[in-house]
N, C-alpha and C positions, 0 to 999 in steps of 0.2 A: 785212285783216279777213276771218274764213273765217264764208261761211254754210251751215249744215246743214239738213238735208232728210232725216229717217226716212221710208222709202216701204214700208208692211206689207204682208199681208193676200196676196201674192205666190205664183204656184202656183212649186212646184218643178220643175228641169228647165227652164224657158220664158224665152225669149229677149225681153225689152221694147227700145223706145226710149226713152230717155226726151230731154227739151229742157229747156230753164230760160228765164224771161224777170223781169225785173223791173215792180215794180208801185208805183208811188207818185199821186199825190193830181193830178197832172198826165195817168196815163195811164198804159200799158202799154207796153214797150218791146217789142223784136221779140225772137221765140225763139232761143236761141243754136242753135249744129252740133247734133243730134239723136247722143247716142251709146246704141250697141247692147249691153246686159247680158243675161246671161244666170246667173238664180238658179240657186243649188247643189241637184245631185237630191238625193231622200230615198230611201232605203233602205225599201220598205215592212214593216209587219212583218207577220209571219204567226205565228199559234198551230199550226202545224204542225210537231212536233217534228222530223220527217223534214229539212224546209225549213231549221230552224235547226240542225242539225246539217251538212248542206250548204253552210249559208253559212257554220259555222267555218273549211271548208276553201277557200272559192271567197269570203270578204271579208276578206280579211289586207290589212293595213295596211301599207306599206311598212317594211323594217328602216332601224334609225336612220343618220344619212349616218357618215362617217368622219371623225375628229378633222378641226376645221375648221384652217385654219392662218391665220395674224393677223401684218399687218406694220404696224408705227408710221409713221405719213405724217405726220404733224405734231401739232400739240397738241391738236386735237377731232378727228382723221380717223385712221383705220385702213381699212387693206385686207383683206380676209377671203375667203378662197376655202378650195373643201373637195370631195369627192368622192362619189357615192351610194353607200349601203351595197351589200352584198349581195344583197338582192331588193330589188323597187320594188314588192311585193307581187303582191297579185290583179287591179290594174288600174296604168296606168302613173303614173307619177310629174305631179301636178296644179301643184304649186308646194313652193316651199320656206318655212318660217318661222324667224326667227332670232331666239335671244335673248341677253341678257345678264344681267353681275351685278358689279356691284361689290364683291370680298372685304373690303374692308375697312369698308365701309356696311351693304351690304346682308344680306338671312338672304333671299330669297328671287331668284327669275329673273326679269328685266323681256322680254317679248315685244314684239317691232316688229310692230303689225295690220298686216305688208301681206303679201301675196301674190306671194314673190318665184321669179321664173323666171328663174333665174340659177345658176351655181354658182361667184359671184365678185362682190364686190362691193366700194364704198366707204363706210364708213359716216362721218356728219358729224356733227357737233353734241355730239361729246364732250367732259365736262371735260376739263381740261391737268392735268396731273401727278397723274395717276387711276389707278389698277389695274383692268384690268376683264379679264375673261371673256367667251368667246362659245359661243355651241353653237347649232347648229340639227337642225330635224323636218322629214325629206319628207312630203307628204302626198297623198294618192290618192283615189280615189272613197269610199274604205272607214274614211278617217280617218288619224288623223297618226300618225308615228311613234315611238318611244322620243326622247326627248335624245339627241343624239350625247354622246360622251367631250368633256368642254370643253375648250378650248384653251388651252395656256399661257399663264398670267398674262404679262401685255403691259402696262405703263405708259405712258400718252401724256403727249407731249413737254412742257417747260415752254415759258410763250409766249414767252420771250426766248431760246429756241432753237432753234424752228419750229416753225413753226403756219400757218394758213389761216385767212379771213376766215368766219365760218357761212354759206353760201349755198346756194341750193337747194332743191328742195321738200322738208315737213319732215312727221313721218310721227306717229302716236300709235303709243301703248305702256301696257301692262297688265303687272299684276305676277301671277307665278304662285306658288301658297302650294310646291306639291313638284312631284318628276318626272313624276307620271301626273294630277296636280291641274290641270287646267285652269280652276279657277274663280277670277274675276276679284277681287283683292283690293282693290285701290285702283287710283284714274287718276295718273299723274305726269306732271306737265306739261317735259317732256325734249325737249330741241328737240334731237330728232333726224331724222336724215336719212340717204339712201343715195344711191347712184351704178351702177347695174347695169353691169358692164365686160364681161360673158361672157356668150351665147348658151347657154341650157340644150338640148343636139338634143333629148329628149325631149319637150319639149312643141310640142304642133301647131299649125299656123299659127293656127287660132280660138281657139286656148288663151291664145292671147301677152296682156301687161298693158298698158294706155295708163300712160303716165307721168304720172300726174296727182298733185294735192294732197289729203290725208284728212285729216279731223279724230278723236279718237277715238270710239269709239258703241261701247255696251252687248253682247255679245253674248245671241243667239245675233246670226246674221248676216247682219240685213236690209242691206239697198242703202242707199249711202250717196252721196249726189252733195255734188262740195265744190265749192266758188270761192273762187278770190282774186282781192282785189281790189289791183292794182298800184301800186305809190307813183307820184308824179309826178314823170314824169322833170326834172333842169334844164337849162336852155337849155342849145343845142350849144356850146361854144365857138367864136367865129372863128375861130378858126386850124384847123379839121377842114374836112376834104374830103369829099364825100358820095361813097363810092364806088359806082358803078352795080354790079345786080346784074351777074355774070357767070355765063355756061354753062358747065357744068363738060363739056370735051371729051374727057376720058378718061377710060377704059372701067372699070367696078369689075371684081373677077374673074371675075364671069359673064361680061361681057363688055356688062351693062348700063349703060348714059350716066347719069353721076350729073347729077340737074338739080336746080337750088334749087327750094327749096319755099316760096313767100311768100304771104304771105294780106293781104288786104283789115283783117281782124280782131286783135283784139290776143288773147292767147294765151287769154282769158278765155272767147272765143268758138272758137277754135281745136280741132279733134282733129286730133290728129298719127298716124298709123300706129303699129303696133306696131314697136319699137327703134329710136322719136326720139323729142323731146322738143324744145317746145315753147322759143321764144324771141322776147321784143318786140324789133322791129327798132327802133330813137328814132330812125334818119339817115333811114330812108325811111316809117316809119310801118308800124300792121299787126305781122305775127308773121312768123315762119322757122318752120321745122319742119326740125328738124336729125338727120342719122344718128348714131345712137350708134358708139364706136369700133368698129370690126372691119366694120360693116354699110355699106350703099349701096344703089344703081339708085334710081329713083323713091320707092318705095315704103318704102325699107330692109329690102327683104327678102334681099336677096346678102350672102352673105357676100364678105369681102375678108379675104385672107390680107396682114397688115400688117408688111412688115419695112424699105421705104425713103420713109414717109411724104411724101405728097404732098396739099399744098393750095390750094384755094381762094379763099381769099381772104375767105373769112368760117370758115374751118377753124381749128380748134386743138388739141393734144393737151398732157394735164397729167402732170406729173411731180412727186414729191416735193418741198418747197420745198429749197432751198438751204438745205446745211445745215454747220456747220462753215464757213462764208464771211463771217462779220459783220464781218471785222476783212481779210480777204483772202480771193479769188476767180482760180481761172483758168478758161476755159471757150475752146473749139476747137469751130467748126462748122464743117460743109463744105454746101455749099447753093445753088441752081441756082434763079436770082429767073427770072420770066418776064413780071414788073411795073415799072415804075419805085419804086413806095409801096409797104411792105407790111410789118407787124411778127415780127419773128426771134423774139426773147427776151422776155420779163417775168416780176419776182420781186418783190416787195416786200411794203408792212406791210401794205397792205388793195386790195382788188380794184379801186381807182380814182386810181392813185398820187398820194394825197396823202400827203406823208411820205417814209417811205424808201423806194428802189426802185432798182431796176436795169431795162435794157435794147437792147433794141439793134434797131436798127431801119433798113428801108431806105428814104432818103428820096430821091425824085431820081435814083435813081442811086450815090448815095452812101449807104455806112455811117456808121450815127449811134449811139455808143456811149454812153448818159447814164446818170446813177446820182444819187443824193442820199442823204448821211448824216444829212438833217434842218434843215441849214441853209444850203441851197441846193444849188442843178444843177450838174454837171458835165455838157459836152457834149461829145467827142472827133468829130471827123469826117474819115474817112478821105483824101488826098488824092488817093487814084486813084479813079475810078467804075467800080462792076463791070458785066461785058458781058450784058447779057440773055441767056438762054438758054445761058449757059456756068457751069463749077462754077466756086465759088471758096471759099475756106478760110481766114477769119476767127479771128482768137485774140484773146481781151479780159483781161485783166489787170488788178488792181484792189488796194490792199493801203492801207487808210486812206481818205487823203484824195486818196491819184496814182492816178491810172489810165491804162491803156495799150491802144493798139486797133492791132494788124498785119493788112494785108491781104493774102493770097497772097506771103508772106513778104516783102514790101517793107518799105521802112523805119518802123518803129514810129512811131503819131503819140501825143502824150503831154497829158493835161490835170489839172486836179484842181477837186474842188469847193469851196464857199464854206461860211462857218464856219467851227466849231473841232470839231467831231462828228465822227469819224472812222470809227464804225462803223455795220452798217446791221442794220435789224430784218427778217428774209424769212418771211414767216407765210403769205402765198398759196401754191400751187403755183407752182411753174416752170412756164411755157406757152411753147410751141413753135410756132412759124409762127400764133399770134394770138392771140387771149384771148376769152374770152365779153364782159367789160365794155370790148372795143376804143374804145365809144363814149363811153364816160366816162377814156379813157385816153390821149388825143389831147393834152390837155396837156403833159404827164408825158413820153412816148412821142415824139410829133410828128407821128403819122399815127392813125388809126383803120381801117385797111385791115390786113388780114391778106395773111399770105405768098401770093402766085401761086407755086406751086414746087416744088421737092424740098429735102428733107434727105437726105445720104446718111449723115451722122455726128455723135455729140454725144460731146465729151470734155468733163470737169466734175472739174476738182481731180486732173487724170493719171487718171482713171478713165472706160473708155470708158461711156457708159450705151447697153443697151440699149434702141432706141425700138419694140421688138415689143411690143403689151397684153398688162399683169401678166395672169395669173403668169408666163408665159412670160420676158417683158421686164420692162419698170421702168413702162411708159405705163400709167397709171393710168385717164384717160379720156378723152375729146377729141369731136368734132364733125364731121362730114362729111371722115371725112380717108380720102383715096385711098392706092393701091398704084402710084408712081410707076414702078416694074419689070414694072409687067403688061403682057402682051403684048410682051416682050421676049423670049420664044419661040417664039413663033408663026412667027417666019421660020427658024428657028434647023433644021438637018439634021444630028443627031449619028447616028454608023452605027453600025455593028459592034458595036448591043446599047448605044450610049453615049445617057443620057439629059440633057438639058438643065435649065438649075438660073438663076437671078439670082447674079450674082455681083457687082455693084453695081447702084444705080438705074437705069443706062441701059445695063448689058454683062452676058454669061450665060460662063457657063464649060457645058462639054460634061464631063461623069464618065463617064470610059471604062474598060471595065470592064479586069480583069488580061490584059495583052497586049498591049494598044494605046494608041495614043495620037495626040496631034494635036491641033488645033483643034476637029476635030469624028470626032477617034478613027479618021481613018484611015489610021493607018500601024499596021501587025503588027508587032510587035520579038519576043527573048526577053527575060527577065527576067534577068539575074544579079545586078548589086550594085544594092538597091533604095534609089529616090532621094525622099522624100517633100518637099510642098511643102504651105504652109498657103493660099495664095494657091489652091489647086486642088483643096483639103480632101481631100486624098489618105487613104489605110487599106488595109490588108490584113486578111484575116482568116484562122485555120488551126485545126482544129480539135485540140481535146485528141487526144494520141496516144493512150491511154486513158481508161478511164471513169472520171469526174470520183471516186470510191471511193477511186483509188488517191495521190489528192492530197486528201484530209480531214485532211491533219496537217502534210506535210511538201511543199515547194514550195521549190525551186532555179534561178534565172535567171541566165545568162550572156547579156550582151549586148553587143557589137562595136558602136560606134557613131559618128556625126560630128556634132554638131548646130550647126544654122548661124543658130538663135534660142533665146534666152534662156526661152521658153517653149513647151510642146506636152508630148503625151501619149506617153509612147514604147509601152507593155504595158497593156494594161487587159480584164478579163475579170469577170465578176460573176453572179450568181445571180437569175435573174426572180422566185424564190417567197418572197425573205426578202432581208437586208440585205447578205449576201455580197456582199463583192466583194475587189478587189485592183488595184492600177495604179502604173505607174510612170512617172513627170512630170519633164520640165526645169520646174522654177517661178525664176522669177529667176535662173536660170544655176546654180541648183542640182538636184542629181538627189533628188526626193521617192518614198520607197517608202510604200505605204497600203496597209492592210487591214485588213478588218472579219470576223471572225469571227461576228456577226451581234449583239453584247455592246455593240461600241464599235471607233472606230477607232485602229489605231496608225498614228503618223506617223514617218515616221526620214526624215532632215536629212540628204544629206553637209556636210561642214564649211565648205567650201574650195566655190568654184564652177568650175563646167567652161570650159575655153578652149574659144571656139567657133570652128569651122573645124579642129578638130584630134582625131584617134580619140584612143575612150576604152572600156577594160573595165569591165565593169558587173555586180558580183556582187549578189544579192541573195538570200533564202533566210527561209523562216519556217516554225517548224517546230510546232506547237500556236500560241501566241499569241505568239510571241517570234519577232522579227524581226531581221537584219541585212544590215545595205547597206553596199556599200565599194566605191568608183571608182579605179580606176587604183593609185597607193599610198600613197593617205590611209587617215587610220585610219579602222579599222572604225568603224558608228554601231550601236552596237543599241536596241532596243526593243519596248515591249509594248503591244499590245490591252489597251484596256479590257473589264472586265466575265468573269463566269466561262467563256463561252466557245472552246473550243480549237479547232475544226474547220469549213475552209470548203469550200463544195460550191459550186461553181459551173459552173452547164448552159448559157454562151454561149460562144461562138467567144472563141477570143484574139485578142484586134484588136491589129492592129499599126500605131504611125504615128499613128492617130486612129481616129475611130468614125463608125456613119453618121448619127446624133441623137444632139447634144451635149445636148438638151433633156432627154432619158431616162438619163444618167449616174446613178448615185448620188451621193447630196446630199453625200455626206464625199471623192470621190474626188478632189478635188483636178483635175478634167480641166476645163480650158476652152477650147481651141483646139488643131488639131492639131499635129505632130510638122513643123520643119523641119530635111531633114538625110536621112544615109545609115545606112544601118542592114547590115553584112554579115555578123551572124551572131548566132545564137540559140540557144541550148542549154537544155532543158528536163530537168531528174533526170538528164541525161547525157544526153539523147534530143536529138540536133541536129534544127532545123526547116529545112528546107532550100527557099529560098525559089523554086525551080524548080517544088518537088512539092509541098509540103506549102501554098505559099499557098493556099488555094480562091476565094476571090472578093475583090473588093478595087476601087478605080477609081482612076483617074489616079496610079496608083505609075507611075513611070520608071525609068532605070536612071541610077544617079551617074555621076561622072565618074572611071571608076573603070581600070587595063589590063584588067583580066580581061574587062572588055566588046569587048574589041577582040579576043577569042579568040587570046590570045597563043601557045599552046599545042600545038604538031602533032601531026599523025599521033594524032587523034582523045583527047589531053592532055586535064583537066579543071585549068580554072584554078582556086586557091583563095586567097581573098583574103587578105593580112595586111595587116590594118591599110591603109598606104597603098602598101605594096608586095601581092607576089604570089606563089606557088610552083607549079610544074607537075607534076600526077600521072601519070606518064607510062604507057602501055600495056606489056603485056608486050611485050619486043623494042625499044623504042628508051629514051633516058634522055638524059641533056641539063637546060639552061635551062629550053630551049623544048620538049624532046622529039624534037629537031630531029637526033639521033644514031642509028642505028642498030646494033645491039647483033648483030654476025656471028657467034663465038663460044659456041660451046654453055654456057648456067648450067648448071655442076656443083654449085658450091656457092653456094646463091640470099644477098645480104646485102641485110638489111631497115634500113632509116632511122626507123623510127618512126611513119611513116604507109603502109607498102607491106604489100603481100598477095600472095598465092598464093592462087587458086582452082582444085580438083579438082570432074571435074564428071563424070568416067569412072565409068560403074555398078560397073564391076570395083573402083575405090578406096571410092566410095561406102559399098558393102556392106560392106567391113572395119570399119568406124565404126556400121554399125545391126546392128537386130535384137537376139537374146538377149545377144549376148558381142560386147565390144568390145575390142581387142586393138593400142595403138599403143605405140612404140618410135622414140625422139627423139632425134637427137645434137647439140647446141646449144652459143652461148657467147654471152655481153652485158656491157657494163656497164651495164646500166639494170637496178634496184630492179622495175621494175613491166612487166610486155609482156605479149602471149596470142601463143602456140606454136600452139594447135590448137582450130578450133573445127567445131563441126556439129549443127547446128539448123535450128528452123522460120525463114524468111522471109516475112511481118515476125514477131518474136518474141511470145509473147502470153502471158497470165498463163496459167501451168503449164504451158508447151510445151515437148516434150523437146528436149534438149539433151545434147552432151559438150564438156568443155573444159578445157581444160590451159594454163596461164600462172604465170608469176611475179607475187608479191604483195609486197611489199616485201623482195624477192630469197628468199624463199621460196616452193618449188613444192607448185602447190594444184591438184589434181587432180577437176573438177565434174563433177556429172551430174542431171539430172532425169528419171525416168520417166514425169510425168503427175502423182503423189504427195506433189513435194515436192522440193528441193533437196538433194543429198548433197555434202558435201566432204571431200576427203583433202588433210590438208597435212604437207608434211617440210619444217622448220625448215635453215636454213642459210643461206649465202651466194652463190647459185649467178652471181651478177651480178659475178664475181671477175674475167673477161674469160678464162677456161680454157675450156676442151670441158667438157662431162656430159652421161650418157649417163641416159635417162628410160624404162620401161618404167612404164604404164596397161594396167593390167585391169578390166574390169568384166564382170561375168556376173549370170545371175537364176536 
């Protein structure tokens, strides 16, 4: 039952308290918590024209936020998160409003009255197999903003293929007639609801909203105090444990003691802090005041950076319900109990598992895997009991009416349930280490205690899920849940510039920058054959050899490679001002080329998948919107870019191996995990990347297992890698294998192999070849089509840098030169690759 309360006649700007008490014919009850409002200023006006031409410029409204973006959670729930526009105007950003519409119902926008400080939410209480829109208004001192651009038509789920129970505080909503129309047309009684999952930083700490219940009222926008009045709960069942509160002994990431928050009062009487929300406790009486996900310490004012989820014991965090599972389920957790009791998993038809459901749960000591297709329980329980305070790694298996429960790979135990029903209905979320209705879930379940512990991992149907809070992750929302990896650095000494990182719940990896390496980066190596490792989230990075101008069209990669998993990021580079990018991925043992011209992306497939543990050539090339990829000697794949777009600019380092935020990828590149495997060579437009010089900054790259690291090479040799062998470039004066021979004999007549040189470096030679007139005379013989005879130029080469140069071109002699102006060529037709003498005279003068 909700009772309202118009309270008028209120100055603007001015902070009240207000209490509630009840009153009936017996007497006066005692006044609830006293909570602190504070009415919205007024703007004064003034007849000064000066004044109001001043305020045009100094009361601007914020610009509208940025398409909102909307993911389908079930059959009344959607997740919604979005970004601030442009400016946030003349004063900062006050709160958010969101609205909706129905296309296929509705001709106008329905508004949620509430005052949301978020930029990420849940929204609840949606029809099933609906179409709906969203958009929202930031709003400021000065007044609200334009609609955002709405967001893609989104249909929620049907109920017999997920959904969720309606729970929650439940919110009013107003229809708006147009976009700048804010006058109220009708009330619709829409039993909606939200879920705040994200901290907005712009608003200040006095700013933040109690999570309370509204009913809807009239604007304009007097104060509006609500209550509800709570159902009565039903007896406990006997078979529940009353678990004693517990202290939460680990540090949120400030470094704050999360402590429970329990009240004397039921939630009615209760104010909770700004970023929790209220909860009646039935096993102990009284209320909880719970931190919203991401938040902690006392008060929930800490942020907590959440990536190995750690509970409680009255904690939970929700996830999408199971979907695709009604008929069959696999699910893998890895997880660190530090309780005898305490609930893992629950999914099922409604938030009190009567009916169908799944679970898993620790009872004793033991794993207790149950499930019910409707007519009757299945109970699986493990025969080993897991060690307190050690990890251990659970797989559940379910497919009809058999189900199967393996613990830390031991021998699978097998049961099935009763009836003839074989499938299940999963309408709730998925909850993780416990559930908000624990207490009405003790039947079903077998405990009412939530997990003491860590998760380090959730796989569901082969697909690992992220447990970081959407949007980042897949965690939707959850309750006093810790950061199991905090303070996993605090002891941790990485040197030589190496920074420390979590690398699982309870171990840190050290990322040492290019050079080093080690436990904690200290050993100094050189770089030759570089060795990437996902385990170490390894990367290079090197920057374009020119300005990104000279690749708006045309783009050519060679790449030498080994890779030693079926997945990782080999090339990836991209544009921060638009959708540009490009990258090149092992996906499933296949090599994927992508790139987005800013139109649309193209995808190109090799055919065949790569043997891993074995080099492989790696062509790729896109030249306007047309692509092609070919590994080793499959056939070529080509393909194109969507959309009119030809030309990509892209202004970020070429990452090699992986990147240093998978989070910030573009959304088409295909990159999820890095590079495992040896990378020895890189060719750009013909421009080799040489991973000595050209890497710049990078961490935990090492060198493979490769001879060239063994400096095979004497008398000052440079090893160069093939594949899995090697070749020796030897110094003038010795030759050999190894370099290992010394050459006594005067060179009369020098013979070149195809990768050897001669360098003059005498001013007297020098001068022949510069200034006005240039004047060389050749006497040569080959069989090879293509070679350069003579060259001389700037070092490093750069767009319009002089040059002379004399080579064969497909066994004809081409004669080049640049003044600063422009490229010139002379070519004479023939065969000169006959294996004879000729004799060559170049001129050039000005």
């Amino acid at each position: 039952m909700i009772f309202e309360e118009v309270i008028g006649d209120l100055k603007p700007g001015t902070e009240y308290r207000v209490s509630m008490a009840a009153y009936s014919q017996t007497g006066k009850g005692r006044l609830s918590s006293p909570q602190h409002v504070t009415t919205l200023p007024q703007a004064k006006a003034t007849a000064n024209s000066s004044c109001l031409l001043s305020c045009l410029d100094s009361c601007l409204p914020p610009t509208a936020p940025q398409q909102p973006h909307v993911i389908v959670v079930s059959d009344s729930e959607v997740a919604l998160s979005w970004k601030p526009g442009e400016s946030e105007g003349s004063s900062p950003i006050q709160y958010y409003s969101v609205e909706f519409t129905r296309p296929d119902f509705d001709k106008s926008w329905t508004s949620i009255q509430e005052q949301i400080q978020m930029d990420s939410m849940v929204i609840k209480g949606l029809d099933p197999d609906t179409n709906y829109q969203f958009a929202v208004r930031a709003v400021n001192l000065h007044g609200p903003s334009l609609r955002s651009q709405p967001s893609s038509t989104i249909r929620t789920a049907r109920p017999e293929e997920s959904g969720s129970g309606r729970y929650g505080p439940h919110y009013a909503t107003d229809t708006e007639a147009g976009e700048d129309d804010d006058t109220l047309e009708d009330d619709l009684d829409l039993d909606i609801s939200f879920e705040e999952v994200k901290p907005l930083p712009a608003i200040k700490e006095g700013n933040k909203k109690f999570f309370v219940e509204s009913k809807m009222a009239p604007r304009p926008n007097p104060m509006t105090v609500s209550r509800r009045v709570p159902p009565t709960p039903a007896s406990l069942p006997t078979t529940a444990v009353a678990p004693q509160p517990t202290p939460m002994d680990r540090k949120g990431e400030a470094g704050v003691a999360m402590m429970p928050r329990l009240f004397d009062m039921s939630c009615d009487e209760t104010l909770c802090s700004a970023d929790s929300f209220c909860v009646n406790d039935y096993t102990w009486g009284g209320s909880r005041c719970h931190c919203n996900l991401g938040k902690g310490g006392e008060s929930c004012s800490e942020d907590i950076v959440i990536q190995y989820p750690q509970f409680f014991g009255h904690s939970y965090v929700t996830f999408e319900p199971l979907k695709n599972s009604y008929q069959a389920f696999q699910i893998t957790l890895e997880f660190r109990a530090e309780a005898e009791d305490g609930l893992l998993l629950y999914c099922g038809e409604n938030e009190h598992g009567r009916g169908d459901f799944m679970s898993l749960a620790v009872i004793r000591r033991s794993l207790q895997f149950r499930f019910n297709c409707g007519t009757g329980v299945a109970i699986i329980v493990s025969e080993t009991k897991i060690k307190l305070g050690g990890w251990h790694t659970v797989t559940l298996y379910r497919d009809g009416l058999n189900g199967l429960l393996q613990l830390n790979n031991g021998t699978p135990v097998t049961g099935q349930s009763q009836g003839q029903y074989s499938k299940i209905t999963f309408r709730t979320p998925l909850y993780l280490g416990g559930a908000p209705s624990a207490y009405w879930l003790v039947r079903a379940t077998g405990t009412n205690r939530g997990l003491q512990g860590c998760v380090q991992s959730l796989t569901v149907n082969g697909k690992r899920v992220d447990l970081r809070p959407w949007p980042l992750g897949k965690a939707l929302s959850g309750a006093d849940v810790g950061e199991c990896s905090s303070g996993i650095c605090d002891e941790a000494s990485c040197v030589n510039g190496g920074t420390c990182t979590a690398s699982k719940a309870d171990s840190y990896i050290c990322l040492c920058p290019l050079g080093f390496r080690g436990r904690h980066c200290e050993d100094a190596f050189t770089l030759t054959v570089p060795q990437f490792r996902e385990s170490l989230r390894s990367y290079a990075a090197t920057p374009w050899p020119l300005e990104p101008r000279h690749y708006l069209s045309f783009m050519e990669f060679e790449i030498t490679f080994r890779p030693d998993s079926e997945d990782g990021v080999l090339l990836y580079t991209y544009d921060t001002g638009s959708k540009d990018f490009l990258s090149i991925n092992m996906a499933g043992g296949h090599v994927e080329f992508r790139f987005d011209c800013g139109s649309g992306t193209g995808v190109l497939r090799s055919e065949e998948p790569l043997t891993l543990g074995h080099w492989h050539e790696l062509h790729v090339s896109r030249t306007a919107k047309n692509g092609i990829l070919q590994v080793d000697k499959q056939k070529a794949v080509e393909g194109m870019a969507e959309g009119g777009f030809t030309q990509i600019k892209c202004n970020s380092d070429i990452f090699i191996g992986g990147v240093p935020n998978y989070d910030d990828v573009k959304k088409n590149s295909g990159i999820l995990k890095p590079f495992s495997g040896s990378i020895q060579k890189i060719i750009l437009n013909d421009r080799t990347i040489h991973v000595k010089h050209d890497f710049t900054w990078g961490v935990n790259v090492e060198n493979a297992a490769h001879p060239c690291v063994g400096s095979p090479c004497a008398h000052g040799g440079s090893c160069r890698p093939r594949k899995e062998g090697y070749e020796c470039d030897c110094p003038l004066g010795f030759e050999g294998l190894h370099c290992q021979k010394a050459i006594t004999e005067a060179i009369e007549i020098p013979q070149f192999i195809g990768r050897s040189y001669l360098t003059y470096d005498n001013p007297d030679i020098l001068k022949r070849v510069s200034g006005s007139r240039s004047n060389a005379f050749m006497r040569f013989k080959t069989t090879a089509k293509d070679g350069l005879l003579l060259w001389r130029g700037d070092s490093p080469m750069r767009p319009n840098s002089d040059f002379i140069s004399l080579g064969l071109r497909d066994g004809a002699l081409v004669f080049s030169y640049n003044l600063g102006s422009g490229v010139a060529s002379i070519m004479v037709n023939g065969s000169f690759n006959d294996g004879r003498w000729h004799r060559v005279k170049a001129v050039r003068w000005w």
